[in-house]
DRENKE-516814 format. One record per residue: residue in three letters; x, y, z of N, C-alpha, C in turn. Coordinates in pm, 1 decimal, always signed. Layout:
<banus>
+-----+----------+----------+----------+----------+----------+----------+----------+----------+----------+
!  aa !     n_c1 !     n_c2 !     n_c3 !    ca_c1 !    ca_c2 !    ca_c3 !     c_c1 !     c_c2 !     c_c3 !
+-----+----------+----------+----------+----------+----------+----------+----------+----------+----------+
! ALA !        X !        Y !        Z !        X !        Y !        Z !        X !        Y !        Z !
...
+-----+----------+----------+----------+----------+----------+----------+----------+----------+----------+
</banus>
This chain:
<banus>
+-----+----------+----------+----------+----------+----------+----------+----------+----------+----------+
!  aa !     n_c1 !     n_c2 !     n_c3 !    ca_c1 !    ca_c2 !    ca_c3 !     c_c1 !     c_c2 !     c_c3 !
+-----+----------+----------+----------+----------+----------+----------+----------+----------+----------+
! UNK !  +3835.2 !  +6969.1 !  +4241.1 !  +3769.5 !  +6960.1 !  +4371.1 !  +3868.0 !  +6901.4 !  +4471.9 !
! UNK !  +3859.1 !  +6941.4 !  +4595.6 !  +3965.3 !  +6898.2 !  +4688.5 !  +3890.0 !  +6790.5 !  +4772.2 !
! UNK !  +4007.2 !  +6703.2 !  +4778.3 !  +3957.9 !  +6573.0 !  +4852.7 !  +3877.7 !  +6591.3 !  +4968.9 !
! UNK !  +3761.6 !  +6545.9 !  +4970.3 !  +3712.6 !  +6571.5 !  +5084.3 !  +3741.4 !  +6421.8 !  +5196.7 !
! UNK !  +3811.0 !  +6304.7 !  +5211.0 !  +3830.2 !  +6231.8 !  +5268.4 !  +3942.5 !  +6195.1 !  +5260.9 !
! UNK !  +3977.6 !  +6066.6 !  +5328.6 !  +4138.7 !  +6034.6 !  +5383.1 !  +4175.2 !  +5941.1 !  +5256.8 !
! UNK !  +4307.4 !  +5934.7 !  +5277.5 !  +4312.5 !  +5809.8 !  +5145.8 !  +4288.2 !  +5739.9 !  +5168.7 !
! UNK !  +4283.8 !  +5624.4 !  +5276.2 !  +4214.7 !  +5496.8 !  +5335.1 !  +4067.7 !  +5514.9 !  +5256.6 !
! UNK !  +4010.0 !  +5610.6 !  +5281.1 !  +3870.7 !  +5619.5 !  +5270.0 !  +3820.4 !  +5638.0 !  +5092.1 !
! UNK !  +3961.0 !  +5734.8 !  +5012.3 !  +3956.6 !  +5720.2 !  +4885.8 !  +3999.4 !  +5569.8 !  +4834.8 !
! UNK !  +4046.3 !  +5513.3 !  +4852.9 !  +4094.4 !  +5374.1 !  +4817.1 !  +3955.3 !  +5287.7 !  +4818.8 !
! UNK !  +3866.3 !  +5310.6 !  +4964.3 !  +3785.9 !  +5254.1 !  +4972.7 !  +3656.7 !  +5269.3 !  +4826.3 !
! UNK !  +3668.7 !  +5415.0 !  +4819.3 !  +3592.8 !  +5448.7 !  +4741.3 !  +3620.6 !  +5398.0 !  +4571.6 !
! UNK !  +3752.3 !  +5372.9 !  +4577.6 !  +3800.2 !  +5386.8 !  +4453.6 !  +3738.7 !  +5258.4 !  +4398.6 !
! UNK !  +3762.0 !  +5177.7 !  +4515.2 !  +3735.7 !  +5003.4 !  +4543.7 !  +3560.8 !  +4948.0 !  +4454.3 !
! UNK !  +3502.5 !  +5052.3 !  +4545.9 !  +3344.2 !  +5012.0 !  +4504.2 !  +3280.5 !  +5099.2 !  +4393.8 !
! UNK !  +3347.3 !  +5173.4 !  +4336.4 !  +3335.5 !  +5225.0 !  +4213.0 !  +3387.2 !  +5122.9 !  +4081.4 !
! UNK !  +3507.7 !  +5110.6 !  +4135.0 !  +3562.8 !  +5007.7 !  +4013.7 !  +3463.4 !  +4878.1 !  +4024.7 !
! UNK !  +3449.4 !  +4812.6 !  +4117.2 !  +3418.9 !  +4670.4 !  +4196.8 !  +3241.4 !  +4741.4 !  +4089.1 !
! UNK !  +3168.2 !  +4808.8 !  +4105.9 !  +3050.8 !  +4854.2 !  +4047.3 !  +3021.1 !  +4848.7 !  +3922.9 !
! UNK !  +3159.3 !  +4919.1 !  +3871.1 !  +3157.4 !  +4971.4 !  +3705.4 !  +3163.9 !  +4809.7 !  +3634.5 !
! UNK !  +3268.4 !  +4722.3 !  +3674.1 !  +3308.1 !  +4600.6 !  +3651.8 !  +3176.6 !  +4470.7 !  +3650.7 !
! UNK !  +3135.0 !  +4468.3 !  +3774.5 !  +3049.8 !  +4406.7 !  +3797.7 !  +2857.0 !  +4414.7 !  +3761.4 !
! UNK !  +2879.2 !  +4549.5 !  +3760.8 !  +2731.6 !  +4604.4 !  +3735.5 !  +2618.5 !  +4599.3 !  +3878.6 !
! UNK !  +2720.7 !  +4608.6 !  +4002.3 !  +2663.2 !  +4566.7 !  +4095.3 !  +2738.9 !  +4587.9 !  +4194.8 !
! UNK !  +2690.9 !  +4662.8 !  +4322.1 !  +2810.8 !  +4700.3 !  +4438.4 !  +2868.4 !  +4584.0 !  +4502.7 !
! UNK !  +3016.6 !  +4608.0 !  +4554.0 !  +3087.2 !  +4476.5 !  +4605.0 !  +2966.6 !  +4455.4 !  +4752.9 !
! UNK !  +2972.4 !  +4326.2 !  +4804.8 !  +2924.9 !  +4319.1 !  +4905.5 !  +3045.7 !  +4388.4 !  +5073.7 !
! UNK !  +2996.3 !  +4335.7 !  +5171.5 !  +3118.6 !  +4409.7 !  +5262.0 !  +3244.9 !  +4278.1 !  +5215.6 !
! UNK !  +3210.7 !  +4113.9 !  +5224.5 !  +3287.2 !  +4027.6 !  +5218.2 !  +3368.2 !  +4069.7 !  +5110.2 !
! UNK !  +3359.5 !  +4083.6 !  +4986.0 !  +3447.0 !  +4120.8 !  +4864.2 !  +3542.0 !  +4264.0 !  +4882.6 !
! UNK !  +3477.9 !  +4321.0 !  +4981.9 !  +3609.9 !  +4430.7 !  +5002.6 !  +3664.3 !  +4384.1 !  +5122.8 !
! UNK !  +3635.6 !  +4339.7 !  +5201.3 !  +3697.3 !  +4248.6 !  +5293.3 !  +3840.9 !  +4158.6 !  +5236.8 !
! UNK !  +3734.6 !  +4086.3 !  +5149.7 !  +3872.3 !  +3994.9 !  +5104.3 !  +3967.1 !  +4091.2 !  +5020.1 !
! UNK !  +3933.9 !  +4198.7 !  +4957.4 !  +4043.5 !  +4275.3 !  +4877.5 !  +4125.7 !  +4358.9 !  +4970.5 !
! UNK !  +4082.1 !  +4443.8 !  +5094.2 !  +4162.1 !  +4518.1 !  +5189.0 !  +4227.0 !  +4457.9 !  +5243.4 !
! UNK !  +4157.0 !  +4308.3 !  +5261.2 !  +4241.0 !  +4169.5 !  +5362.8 !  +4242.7 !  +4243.9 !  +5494.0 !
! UNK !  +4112.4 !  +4265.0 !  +5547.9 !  +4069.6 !  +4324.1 !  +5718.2 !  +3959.9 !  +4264.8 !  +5749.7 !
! UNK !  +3950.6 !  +4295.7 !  +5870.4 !  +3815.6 !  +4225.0 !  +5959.2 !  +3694.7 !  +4265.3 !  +5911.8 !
! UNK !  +3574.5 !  +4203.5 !  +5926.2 !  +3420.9 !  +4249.2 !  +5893.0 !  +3394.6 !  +4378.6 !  +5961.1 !
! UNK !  +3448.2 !  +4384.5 !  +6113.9 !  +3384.1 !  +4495.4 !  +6152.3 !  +3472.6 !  +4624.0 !  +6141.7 !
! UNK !  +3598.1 !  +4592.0 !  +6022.0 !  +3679.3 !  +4718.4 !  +6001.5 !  +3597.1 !  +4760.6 !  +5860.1 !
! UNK !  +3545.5 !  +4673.5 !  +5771.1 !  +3476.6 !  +4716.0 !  +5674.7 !  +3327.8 !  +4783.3 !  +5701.7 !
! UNK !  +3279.3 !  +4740.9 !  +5790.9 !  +3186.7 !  +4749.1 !  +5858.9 !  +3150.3 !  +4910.2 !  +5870.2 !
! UNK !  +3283.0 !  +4986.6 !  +5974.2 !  +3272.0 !  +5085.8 !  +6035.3 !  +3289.8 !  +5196.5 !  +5932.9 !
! UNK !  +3402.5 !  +5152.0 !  +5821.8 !  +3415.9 !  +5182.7 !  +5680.5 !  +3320.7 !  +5225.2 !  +5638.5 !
! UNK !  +3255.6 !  +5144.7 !  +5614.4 !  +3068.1 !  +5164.3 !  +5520.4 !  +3007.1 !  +5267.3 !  +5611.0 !
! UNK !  +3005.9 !  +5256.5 !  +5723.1 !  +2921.3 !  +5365.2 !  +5802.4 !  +2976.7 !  +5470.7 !  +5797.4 !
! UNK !  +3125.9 !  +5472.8 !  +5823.0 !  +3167.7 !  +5632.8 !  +5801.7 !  +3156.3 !  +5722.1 !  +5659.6 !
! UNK !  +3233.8 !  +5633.7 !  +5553.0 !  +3198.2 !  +5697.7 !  +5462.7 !  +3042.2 !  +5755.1 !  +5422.3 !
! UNK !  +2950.6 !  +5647.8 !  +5497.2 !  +2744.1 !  +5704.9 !  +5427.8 !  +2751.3 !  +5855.9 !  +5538.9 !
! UNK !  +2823.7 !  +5879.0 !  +5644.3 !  +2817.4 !  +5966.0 !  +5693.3 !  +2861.5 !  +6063.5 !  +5710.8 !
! UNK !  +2958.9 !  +6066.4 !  +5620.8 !  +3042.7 !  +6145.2 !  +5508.5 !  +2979.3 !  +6176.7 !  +5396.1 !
! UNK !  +2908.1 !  +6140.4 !  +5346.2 !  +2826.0 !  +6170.8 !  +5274.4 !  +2895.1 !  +6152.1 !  +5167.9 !
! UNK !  +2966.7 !  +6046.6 !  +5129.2 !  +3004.6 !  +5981.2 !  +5009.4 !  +2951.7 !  +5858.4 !  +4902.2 !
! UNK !  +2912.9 !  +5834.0 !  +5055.5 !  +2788.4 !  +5681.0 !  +4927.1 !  +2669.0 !  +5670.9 !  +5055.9 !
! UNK !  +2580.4 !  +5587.5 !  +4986.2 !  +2456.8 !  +5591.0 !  +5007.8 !  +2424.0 !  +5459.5 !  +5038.2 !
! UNK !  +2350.5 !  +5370.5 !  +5114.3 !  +2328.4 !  +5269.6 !  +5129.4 !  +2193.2 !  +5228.5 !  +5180.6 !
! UNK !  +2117.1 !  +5146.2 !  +5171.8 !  +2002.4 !  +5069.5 !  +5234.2 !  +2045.6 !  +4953.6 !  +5340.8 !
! UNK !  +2022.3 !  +5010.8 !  +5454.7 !  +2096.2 !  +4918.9 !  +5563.4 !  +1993.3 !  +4767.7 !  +5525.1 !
! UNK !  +2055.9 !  +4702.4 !  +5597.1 !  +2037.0 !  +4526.5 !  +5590.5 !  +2026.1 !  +4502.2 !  +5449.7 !
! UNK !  +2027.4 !  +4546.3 !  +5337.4 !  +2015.3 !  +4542.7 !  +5241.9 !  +2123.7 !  +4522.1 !  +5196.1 !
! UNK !  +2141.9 !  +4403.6 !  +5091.8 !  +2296.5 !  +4316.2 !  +5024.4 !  +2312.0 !  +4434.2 !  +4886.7 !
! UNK !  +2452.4 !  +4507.0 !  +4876.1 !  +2448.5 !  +4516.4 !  +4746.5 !  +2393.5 !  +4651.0 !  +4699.5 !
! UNK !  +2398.0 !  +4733.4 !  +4846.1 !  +2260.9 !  +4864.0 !  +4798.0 !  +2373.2 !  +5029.9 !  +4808.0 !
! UNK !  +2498.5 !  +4984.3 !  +4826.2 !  +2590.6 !  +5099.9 !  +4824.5 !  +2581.2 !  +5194.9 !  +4719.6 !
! UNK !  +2526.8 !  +5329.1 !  +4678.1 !  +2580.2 !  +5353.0 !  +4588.8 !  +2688.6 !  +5464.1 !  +4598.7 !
! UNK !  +2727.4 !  +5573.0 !  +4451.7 !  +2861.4 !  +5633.0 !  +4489.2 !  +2787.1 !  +5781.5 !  +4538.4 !
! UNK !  +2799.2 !  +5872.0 !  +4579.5 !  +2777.0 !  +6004.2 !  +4590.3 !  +2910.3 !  +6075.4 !  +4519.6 !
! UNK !  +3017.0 !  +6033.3 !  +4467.8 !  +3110.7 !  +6117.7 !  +4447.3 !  +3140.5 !  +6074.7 !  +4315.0 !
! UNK !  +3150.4 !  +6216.0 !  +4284.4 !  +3151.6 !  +6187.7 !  +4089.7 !  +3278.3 !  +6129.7 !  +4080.7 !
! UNK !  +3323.7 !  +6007.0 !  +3974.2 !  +3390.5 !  +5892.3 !  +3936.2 !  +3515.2 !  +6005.1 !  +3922.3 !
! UNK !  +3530.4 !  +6095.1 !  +3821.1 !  +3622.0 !  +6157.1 !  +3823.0 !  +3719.9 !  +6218.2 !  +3946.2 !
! UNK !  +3672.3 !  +6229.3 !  +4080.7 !  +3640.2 !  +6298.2 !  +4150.7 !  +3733.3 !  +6131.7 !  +4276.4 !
! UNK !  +3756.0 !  +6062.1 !  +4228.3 !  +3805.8 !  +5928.4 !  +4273.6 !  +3959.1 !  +5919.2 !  +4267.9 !
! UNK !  +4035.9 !  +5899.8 !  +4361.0 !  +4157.3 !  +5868.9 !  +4327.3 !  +4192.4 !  +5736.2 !  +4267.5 !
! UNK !  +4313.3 !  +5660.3 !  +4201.4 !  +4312.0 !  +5563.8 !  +4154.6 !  +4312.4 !  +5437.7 !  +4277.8 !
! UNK !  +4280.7 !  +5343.8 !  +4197.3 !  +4260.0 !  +5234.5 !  +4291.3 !  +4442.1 !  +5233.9 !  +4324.7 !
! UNK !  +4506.3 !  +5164.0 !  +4461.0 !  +4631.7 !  +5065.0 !  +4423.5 !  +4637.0 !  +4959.9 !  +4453.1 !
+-----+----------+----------+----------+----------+----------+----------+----------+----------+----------+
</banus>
């Protein structure tokens, strides 16, 4: 399948898949925050583009409610 997003945006993805599989639980925005080492409202805009991309799924105001739309395989590696 051909990438349908940027690598910024696969990295991101790669991020809360692993951060998921690991944890049993989606990173919050702060935990990819502190791993990209960027501002709240760069993670922020992140989360919105990708749900509108139609890559993950989320329950707004809701902590923790990201999930993936894109099959794991289908993920580039984290770096």
């Amino acid at each position: 399948m051909a990438a349908k997003y940027t690598h910024k945006q696969g990295q991101y993805l790669a991020f809360i898949a692993s951060y998921t599989q690991l944890h049993r639980q989606a990173p919050s925005e702060y935990e990819i925050q502190r791993y990209f080492q960027v501002t709240p409202p760069t993670v922020h805009q992140m989360i919105l583009r990708l749900e509108a991309c139609g890559l993950i799924s989320r329950v707004p105001w809701q902590a923790r409610s990201i999930s993936m739309l894109v099959p794991r395989e289908d993920l580039p590696l984290l770096e």
